[in-house]
N, C-alpha and C positions, 0 to 999 in steps of 0.2 A: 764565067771564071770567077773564081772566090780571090779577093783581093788577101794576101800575103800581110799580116798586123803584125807590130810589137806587144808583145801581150806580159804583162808584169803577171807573175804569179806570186803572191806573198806568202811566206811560210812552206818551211820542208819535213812539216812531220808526213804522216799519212796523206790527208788529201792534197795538199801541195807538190807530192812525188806523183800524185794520181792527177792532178791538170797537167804539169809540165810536160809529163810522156805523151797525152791526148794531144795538146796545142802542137807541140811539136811533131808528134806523127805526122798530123795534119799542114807540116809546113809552116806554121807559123815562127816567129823569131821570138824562142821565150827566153825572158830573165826574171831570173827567182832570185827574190829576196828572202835570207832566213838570219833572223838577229842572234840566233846563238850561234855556237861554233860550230855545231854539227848538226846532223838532218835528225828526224827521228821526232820531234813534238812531244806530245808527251810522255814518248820513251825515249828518249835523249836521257845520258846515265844519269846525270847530274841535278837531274827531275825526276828521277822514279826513286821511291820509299823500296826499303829491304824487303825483300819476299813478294815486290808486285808481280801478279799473272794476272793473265787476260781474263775477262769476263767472261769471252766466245771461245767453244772449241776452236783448235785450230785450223780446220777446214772450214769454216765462218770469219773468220779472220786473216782472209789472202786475198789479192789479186787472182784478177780473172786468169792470168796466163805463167800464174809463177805460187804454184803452192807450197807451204812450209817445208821444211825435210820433214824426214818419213822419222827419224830420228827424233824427233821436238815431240816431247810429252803433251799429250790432249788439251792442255791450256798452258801455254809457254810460258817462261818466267820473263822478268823486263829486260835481259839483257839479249833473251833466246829473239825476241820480238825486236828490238833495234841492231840485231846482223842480219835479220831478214829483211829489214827496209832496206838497209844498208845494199846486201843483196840486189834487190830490185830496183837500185839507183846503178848500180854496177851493171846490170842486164840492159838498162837502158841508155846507160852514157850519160846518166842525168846532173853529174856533179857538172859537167859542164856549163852546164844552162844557170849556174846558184853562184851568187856571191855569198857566204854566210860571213858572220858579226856585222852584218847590213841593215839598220832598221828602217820602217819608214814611219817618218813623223809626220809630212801632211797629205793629203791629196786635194788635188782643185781642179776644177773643169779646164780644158788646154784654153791659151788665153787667146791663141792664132783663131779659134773660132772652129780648128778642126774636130773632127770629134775624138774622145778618149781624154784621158785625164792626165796632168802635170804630178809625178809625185815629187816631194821632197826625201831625200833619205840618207843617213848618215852610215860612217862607218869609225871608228875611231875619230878621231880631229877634225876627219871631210864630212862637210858637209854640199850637197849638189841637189836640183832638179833633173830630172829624165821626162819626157814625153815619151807616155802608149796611147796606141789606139785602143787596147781594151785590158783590164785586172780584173785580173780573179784572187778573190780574197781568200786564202786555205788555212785561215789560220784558228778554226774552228770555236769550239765551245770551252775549251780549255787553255786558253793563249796568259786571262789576266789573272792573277793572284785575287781573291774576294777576301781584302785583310780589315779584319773585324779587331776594333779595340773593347776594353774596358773597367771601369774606375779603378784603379788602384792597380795598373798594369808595372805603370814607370817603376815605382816603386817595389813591387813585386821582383822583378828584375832585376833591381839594385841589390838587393838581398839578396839575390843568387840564382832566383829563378829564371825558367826558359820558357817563352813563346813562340813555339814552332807554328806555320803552313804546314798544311799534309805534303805540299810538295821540298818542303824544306825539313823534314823528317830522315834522313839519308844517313845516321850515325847514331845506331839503335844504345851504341855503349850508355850515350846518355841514359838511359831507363833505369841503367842499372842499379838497383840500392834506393829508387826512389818513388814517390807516388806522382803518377803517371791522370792524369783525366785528359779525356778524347774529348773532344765535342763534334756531333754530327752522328749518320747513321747510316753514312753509304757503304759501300763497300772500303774506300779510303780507310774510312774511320776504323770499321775492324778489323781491318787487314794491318794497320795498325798496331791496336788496341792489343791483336793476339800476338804478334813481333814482338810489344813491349812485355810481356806475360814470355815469351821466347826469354829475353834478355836481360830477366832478372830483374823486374817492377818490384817494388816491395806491395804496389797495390796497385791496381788500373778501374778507372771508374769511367764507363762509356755513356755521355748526358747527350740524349737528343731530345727532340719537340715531340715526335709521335711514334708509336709502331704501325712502321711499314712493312707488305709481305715481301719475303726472302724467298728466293729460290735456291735451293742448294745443288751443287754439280751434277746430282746423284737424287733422283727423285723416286724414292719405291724401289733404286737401284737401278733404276733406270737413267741414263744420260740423256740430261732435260732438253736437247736440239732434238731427241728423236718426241719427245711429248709436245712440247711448247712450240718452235718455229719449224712450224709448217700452215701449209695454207689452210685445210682443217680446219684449224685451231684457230687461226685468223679471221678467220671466218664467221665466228662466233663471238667476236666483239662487234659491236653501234659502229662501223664502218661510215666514212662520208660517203653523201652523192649516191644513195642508195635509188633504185629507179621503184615504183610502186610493186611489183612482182616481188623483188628482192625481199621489199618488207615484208611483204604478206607471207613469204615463207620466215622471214625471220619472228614473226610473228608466231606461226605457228609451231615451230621449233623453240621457241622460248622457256617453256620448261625442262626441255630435254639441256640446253644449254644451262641451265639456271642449275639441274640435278647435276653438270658434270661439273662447275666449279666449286660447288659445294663440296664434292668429293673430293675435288685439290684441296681444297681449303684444309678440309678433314686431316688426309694427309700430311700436308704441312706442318698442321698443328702437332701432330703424332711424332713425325720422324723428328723436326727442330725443336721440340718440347716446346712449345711458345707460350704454354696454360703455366704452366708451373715457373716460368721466367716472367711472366707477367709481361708479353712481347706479342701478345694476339692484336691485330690490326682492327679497327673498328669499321673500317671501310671495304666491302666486300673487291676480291682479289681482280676481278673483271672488268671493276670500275678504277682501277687504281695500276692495273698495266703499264707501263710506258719507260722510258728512259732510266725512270727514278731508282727501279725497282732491281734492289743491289742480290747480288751472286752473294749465298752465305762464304763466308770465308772459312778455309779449311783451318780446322782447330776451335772454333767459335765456340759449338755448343758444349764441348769438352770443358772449356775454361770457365763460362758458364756454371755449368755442372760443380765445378771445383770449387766455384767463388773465387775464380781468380781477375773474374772482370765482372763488376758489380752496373746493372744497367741502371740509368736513373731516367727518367724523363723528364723534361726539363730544359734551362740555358744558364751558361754563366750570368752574373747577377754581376759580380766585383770580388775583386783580389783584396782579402785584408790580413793582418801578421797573422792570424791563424791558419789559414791557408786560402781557400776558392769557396764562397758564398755561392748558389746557387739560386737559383728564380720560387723553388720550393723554400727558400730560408733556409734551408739546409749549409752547414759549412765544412768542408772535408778538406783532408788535406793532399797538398797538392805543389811537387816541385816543379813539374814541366806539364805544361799544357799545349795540348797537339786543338791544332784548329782546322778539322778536317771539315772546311765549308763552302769549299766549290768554289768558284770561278765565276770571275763577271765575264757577260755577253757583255757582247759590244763592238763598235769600229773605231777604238779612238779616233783614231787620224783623217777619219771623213766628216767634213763639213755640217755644224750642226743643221742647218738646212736640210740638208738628205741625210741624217741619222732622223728629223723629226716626219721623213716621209717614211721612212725603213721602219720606225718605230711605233706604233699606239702608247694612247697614254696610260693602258696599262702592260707594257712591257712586253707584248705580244708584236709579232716582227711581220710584214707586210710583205711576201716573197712567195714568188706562183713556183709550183714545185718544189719550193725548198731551196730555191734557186737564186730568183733575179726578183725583183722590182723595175716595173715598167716607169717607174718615177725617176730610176738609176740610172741613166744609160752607159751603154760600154762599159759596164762589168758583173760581175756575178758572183756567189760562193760557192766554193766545195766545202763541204764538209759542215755544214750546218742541217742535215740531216743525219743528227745523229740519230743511231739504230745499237739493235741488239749484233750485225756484219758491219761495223764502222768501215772498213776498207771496202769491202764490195761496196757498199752506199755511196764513198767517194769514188768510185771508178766510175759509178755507174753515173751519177748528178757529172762528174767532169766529159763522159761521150755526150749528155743531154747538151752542157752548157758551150762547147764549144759549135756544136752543131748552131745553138741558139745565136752564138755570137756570128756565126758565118751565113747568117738566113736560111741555113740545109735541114731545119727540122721538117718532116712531113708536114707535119701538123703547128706550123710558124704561128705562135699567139699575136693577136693585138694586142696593144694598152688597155681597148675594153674589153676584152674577154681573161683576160689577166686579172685585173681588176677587179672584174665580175667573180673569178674564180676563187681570188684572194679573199675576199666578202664571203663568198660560201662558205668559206673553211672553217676561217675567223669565226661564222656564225656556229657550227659546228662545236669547234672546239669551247665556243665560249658556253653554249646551250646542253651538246646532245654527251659531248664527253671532255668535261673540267678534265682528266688529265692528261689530255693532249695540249693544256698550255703549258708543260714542265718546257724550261730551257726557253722560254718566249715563242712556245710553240713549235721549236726548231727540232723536231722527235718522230721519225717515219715510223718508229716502233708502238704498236706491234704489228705495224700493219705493214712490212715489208715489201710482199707481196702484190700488192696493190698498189703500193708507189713505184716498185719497176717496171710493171706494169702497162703504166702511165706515161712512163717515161720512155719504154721502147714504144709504145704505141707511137709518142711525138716523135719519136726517130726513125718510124717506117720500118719498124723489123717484121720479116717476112715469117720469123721464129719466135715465139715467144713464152714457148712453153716444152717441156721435155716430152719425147715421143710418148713414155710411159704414165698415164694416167694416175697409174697409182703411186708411183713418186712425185709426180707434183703436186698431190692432194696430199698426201701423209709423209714429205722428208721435208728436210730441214732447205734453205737454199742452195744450189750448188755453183759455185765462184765457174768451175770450167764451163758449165752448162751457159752460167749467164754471156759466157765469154762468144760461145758459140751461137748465142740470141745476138747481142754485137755486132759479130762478124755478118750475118744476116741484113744491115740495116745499110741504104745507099752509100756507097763509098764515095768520097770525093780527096782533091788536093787544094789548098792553096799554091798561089803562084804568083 
């Protein structure tokens, strides 16, 4: 019999809706913590910039058991995407289980000696401890603001200028009549970048560090879920944990691989003009895969083309009365400055003690699937695999993790085989493919496939692959399919 836990789940965007339904199916007693007012992460209104859509087609971007309406255009806008979590908290009862405007501020090992941890957590004026027996952290990769200053900011400011976050971008009017500079190169930034060019920029100048390769919606006309994510295609990247066979065919497939990215590459360069924008990547597109690797934003190469956004590469330098100094020496002018620069990782609120076992000292995170650290006990993360199916990824890491937390995985790790496995990765990422450390390593992409894999394998699924051969080999993932891998895998209850 599986003992019946309190199980804290922190945060209600995506993977946070994605533990609570799991724990709870399961019987467990869950209470969700979420510090803002509403569920959604980072589609919550009040944190998404004008014109945001998804990265992922829409049918890559659902729960296993509740896909988009049939109505929602092929990558949703940010509002289309927070009524369908909204949704899928409705379908599960889940507002129940969430205190939201709740934060929590510390966590400590329980002091009775039981196991699970003491949190602290405020809510307006209260402040209290609670005791779980296990947290699950969902509050992903996008939780802290990463707010970057510099020289001659204050004063800048005083004058009249504005320093926005990308996530504090939310009232385009500002742009208008003014010059606009972005700093960054993800998608954030140009999605952006072209909104300000929407809203009446007198000039927009987008300054990043390097060119990175872009995928655009529409690849040769084609819809890049049916080229890009599939197992194919997976395939043909430095995968870990390769067995001697494997190589030897990767080996001898090597040129044939090495001929097909060239020919993306070709195309890319073609269709996004990237020679003539001075926007070609120095880094071959295979080797540079992962998390990083932003969706062209619709209107991009138009504006482009126009000189309506001028790219520079590059970083701010300092703000002085002429306008924004740049790292090239360059000085342009500039009333509002958007700092589209990502998010710090991290657990504030856990004990620097176990942030220095979670952590390496260079900033690489010590977590067997994506998952748990055996140095951690009684608890885990959703949602720090991030991927190219961010939703599916959290459904799928919360059926592994609570299995994990109740002993019911098939395949139940030790601390050393954990360990062990952590080390391999780590070696991996550090030796066979540098861009598997984006996000402190925290990135199943592009290897999807291979990480559910994995995952169902640890969960005893009897199904783990689509009856059809040739859609597991050449389609994209399918959210119902995995749903019915799932349901395959032993059932049990707490009680």
């Amino acid at each position: 019999m599986v003992t019946r836990k309190k199980v804290a789940v922190i945060g209600g965007g995506v993977s946070g809706l994605a533990a609570a339904r799991v724990f709870d199916e399961k019987g467990h007693r869950v209470c969700g913590f979420e510090r803002s007012h509403d569920f959604g992460g980072v589609w919550e209104l009040s944190r998404s910039y004008p014109d945001v859509q998804t990265q992922s087609p829409k049918d890559l971007y659902c729960y296993t058991d509740h896909p988009m309406p049939d109505d929602y255009p092929e990558w949703p806008k940010g509002p289309q995407v927070h009524a369908y979590l909204h949704s899928y908290a409705e379908k599960h009862r889940l507002a129940r289980l969430f205190r939201l405007n709740t934060s929590v501020k510390t966590m400590e090992r329980r002091a009775d000696g039981a196991p699970g941890w003491t949190l602290t957590l405020e809510a307006g004026d209260m402040t209290w401890t609670e005791d779980f027996d296990f947290v699950s952290i969902c509050t992903g990769q996008f939780s802290e603001k990463n707010i970057i200053t510099h020289p001659g900011q204050d004063a800048f400011i005083e004058r009249g200028g504005k320093v926005l976050h990308s996530s504090e971008y939310t009232d385009p009017s500002i742009c208008a009549g003014k010059d606009v500079v972005v700093l960054g190169g993800s998608k954030s930034a140009t999605d952006i970048a072209v909104n300000a060019v929407k809203n009446g920029a007198k000039s927009v100048k987008l300054v990043y560090l390097e060119n990175v390769w872009r995928v655009p919606y529409f690849v040769g006309g084609i819809n890049f879920k049916r080229l890009l994510y599939m197992r194919a295609q997976e395939q043909q990247f430095n995968q870990w944990g390769k067995n001697p066979l494997q190589r030897m065919i990767a080996a001898a497939l090597k040129p044939l691989v090495w001929a097909n990215f060239r020919g993306l590459e070709t195309l890319l360069k073609t269709q996004l003009k990237l020679k003539k924008h001075g926007m070609v990547p120095k880094t071959p597109i295979e080797k540079e895969v992962s998390c990083s690797v932003p969706i062209v934003t619709p209107g991009l190469i138009e504006c482009l083309d126009k000189g309506q956004i001028t790219p520079v590469i590059g970083t701010f330098d300092s703000y002085t009365d002429a306008g924004l100094k740049l790292s090239t020496g360059e000085v342009v002018p500039c009333d509002v400055a958007i700092l589209a620069v990502g998010w710090k990782l991290g657990v504030p609120y856990l004990p620097q003690a176990y942030q220095d076992k979670l952590i390496e000292s260079d900033g690489q995170y010590r977590v067997y699937r994506l998952a748990v650290n055996p140095d951690l006990p009684d608890m885990g993360f959703v949602g720090f695999n991030s991927s190219f199916c961010t939703v599916l990824s959290a459904e799928m890491i919360a059926n592994w993790l609570v299995r994990y937390a109740d002993g019911q995985l098939k395949n139940q790790p030790t601390a050393a085989e954990m360990n062990a496995n952590i080390d391999m990765m780590l070696n991996w990422k550090r030796t066979e493919r540098p861009a598997a450390q984006i996000y402190g390593g925290l990135c199943s992409a592009p290897f999807h496939f291979k990480h559910f894999d994995e995952l169902l394998s640890d969960m005893g699924a009897s199904k783990r692959k689509r009856t059809n051969p040739l859609a597991e080999q050449f389609s994209y993932p399918n959210a119902a399919a995995y749903g019915s891998f799932l349901a395959s895998t032993p059932q049990y209850q707490a009680g």
